[in-house]
N, CA, C and O atoms as CSV, one atom per row, in Angstrom:
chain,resi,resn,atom,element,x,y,z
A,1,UNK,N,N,-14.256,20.538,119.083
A,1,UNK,CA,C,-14.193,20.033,117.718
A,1,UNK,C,C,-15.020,18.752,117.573
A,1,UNK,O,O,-15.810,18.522,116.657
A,2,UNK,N,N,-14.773,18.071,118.446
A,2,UNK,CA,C,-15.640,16.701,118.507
A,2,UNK,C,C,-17.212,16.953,118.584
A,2,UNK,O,O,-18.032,16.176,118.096
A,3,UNK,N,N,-17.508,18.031,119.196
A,3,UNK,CA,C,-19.508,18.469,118.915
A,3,UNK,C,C,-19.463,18.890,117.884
A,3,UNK,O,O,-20.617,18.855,117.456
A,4,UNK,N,N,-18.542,19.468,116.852
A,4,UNK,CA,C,-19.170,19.987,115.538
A,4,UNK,C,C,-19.053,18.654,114.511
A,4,UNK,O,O,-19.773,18.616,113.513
A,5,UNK,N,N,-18.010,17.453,114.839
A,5,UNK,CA,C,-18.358,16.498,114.028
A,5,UNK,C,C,-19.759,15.489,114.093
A,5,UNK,O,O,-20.467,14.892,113.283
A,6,UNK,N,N,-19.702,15.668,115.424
A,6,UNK,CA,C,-21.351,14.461,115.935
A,6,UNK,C,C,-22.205,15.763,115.225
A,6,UNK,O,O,-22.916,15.445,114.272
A,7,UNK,N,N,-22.193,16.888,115.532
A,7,UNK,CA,C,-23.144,17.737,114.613
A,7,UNK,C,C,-23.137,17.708,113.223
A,7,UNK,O,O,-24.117,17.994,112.533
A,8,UNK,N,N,-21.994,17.350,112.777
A,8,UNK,CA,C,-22.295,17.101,111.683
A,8,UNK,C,C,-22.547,15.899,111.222
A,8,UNK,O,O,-23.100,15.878,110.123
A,9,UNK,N,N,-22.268,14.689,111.815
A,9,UNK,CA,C,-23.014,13.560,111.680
A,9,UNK,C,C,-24.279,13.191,111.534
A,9,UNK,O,O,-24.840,12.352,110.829
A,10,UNK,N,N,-24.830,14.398,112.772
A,10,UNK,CA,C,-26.234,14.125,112.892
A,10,UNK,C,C,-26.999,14.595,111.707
A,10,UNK,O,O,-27.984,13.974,111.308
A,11,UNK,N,N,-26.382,16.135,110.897
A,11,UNK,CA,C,-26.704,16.527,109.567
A,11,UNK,C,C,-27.125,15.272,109.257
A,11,UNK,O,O,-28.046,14.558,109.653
A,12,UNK,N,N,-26.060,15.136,108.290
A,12,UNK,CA,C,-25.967,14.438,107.712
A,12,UNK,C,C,-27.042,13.116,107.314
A,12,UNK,O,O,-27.502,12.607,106.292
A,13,UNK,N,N,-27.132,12.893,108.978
A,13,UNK,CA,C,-28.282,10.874,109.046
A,13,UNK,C,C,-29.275,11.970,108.672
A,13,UNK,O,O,-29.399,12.058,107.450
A,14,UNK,N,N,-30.118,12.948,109.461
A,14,UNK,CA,C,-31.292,14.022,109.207
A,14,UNK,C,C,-31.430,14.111,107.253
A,14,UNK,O,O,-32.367,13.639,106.609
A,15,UNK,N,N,-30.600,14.611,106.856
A,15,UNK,CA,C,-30.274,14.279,105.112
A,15,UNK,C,C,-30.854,13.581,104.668
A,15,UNK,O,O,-31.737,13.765,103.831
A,16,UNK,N,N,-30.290,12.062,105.387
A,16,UNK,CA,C,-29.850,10.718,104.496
A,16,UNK,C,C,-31.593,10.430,104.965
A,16,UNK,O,O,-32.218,9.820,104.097
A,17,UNK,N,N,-32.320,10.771,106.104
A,17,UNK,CA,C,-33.280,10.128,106.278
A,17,UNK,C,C,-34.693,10.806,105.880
A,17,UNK,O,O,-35.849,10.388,105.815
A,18,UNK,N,N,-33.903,12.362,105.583
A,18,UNK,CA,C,-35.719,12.927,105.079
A,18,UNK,C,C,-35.394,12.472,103.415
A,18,UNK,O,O,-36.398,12.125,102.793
A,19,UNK,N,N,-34.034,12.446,102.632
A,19,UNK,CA,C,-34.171,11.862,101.440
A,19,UNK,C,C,-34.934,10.389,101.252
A,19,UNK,O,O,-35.586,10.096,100.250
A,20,UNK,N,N,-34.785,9.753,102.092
A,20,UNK,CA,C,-35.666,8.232,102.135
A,20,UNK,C,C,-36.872,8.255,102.178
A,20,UNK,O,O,-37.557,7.427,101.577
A,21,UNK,N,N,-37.337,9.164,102.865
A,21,UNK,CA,C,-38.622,9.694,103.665
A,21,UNK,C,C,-39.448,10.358,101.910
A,21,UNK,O,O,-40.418,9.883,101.320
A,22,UNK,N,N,-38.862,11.172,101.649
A,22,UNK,CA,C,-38.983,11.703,100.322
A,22,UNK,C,C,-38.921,10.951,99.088
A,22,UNK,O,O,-39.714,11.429,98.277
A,23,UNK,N,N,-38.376,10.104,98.702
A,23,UNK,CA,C,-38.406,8.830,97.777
A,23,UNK,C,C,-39.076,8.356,97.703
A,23,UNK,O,O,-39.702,8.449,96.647
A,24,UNK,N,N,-39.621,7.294,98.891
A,24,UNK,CA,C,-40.776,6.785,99.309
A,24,UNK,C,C,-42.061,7.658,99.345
A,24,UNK,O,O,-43.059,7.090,98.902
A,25,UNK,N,N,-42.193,8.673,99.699
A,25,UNK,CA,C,-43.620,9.428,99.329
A,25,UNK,C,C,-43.872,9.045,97.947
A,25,UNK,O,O,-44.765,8.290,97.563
A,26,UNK,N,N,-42.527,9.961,96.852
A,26,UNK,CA,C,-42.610,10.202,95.477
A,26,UNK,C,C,-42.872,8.423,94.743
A,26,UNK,O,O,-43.491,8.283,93.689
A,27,UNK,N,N,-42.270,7.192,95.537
A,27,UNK,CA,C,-42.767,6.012,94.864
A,27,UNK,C,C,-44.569,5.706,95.176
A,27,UNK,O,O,-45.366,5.185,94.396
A,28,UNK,N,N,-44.816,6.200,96.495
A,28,UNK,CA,C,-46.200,5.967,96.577
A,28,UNK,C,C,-46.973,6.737,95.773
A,28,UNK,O,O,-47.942,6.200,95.235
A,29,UNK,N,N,-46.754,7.847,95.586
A,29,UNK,CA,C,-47.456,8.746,94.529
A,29,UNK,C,C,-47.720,8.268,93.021
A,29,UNK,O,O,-48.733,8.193,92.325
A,30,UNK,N,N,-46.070,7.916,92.780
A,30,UNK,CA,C,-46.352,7.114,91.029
A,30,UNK,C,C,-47.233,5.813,91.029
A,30,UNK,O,O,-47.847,5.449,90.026
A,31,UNK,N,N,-47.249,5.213,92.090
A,31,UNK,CA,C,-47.855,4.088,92.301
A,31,UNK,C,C,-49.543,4.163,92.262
A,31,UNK,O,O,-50.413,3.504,91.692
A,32,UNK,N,N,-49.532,5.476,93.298
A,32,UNK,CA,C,-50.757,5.938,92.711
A,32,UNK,C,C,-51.730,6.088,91.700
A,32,UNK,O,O,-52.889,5.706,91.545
A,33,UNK,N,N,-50.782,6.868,90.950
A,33,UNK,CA,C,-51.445,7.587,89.794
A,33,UNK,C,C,-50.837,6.430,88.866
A,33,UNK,O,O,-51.147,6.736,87.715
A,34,UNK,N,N,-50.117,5.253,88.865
A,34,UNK,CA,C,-50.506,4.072,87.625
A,34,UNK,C,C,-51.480,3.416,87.922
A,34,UNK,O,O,-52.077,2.796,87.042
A,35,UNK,N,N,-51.911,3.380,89.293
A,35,UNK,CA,C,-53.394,2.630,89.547
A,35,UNK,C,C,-54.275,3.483,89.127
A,35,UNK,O,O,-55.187,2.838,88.609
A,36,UNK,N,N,-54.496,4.692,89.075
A,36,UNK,CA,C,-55.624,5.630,88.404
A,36,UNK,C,C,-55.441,5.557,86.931
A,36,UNK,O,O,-56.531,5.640,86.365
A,37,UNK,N,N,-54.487,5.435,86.156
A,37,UNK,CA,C,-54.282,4.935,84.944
A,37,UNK,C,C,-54.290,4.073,84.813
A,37,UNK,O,O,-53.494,3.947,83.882
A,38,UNK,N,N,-54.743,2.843,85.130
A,38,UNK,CA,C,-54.957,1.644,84.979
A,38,UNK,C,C,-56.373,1.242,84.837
A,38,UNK,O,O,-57.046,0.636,84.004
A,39,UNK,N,N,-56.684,2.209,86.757
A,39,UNK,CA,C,-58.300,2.323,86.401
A,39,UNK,C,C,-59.037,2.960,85.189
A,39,UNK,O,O,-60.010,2.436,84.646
A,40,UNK,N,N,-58.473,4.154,84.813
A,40,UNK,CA,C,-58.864,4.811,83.404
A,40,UNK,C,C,-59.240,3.881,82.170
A,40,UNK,O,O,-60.393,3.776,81.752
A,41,UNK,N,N,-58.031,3.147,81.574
A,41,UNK,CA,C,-57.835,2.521,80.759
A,41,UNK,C,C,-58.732,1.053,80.758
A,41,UNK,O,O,-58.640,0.278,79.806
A,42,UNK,N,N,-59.755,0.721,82.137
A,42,UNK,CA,C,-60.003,-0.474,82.149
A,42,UNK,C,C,-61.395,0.128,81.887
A,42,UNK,O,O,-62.052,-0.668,81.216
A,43,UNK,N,N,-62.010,1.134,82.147
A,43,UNK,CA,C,-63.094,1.761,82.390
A,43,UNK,C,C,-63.429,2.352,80.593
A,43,UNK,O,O,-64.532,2.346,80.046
A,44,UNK,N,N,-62.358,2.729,80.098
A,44,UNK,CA,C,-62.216,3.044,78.572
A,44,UNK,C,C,-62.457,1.828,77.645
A,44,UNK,O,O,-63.206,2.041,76.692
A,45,UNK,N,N,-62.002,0.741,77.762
A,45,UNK,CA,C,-62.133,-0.478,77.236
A,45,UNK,C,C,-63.469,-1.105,77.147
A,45,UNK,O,O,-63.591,-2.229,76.662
C-alpha cells in the first residue's frame, strides 16, 4: 500500500511540474507575440 501512495505522490509532483513547465512556455509565447505586436505597431506609426 505504501508503493501505491509514493506512486501516487510521484503522479502527482510529475502533474504539478509539467503544469509549470506548460504555463511558462504559454507566458513566453504571449510575451512573444506582444513583442511582435509592438514591433508591428511601431513600424505602422
Amino acid at each position: 500500500m505504501e508503493n501505491l501512495n509514493l506512486s501516487m505522490e510521484g503522479m502527482r509532483q510529475a502533474i504539478n511540474d509539467s503544469q509549470t513547465i506548460i504555463a511558462s512556455a504559454v507566458e513566453q509565447r504571449i510575451e512573444t507575440e506582444m513583442n511582435v505586436l509592438r514591433l508591428h505597431a511601431s513600424l505602422v506609426t
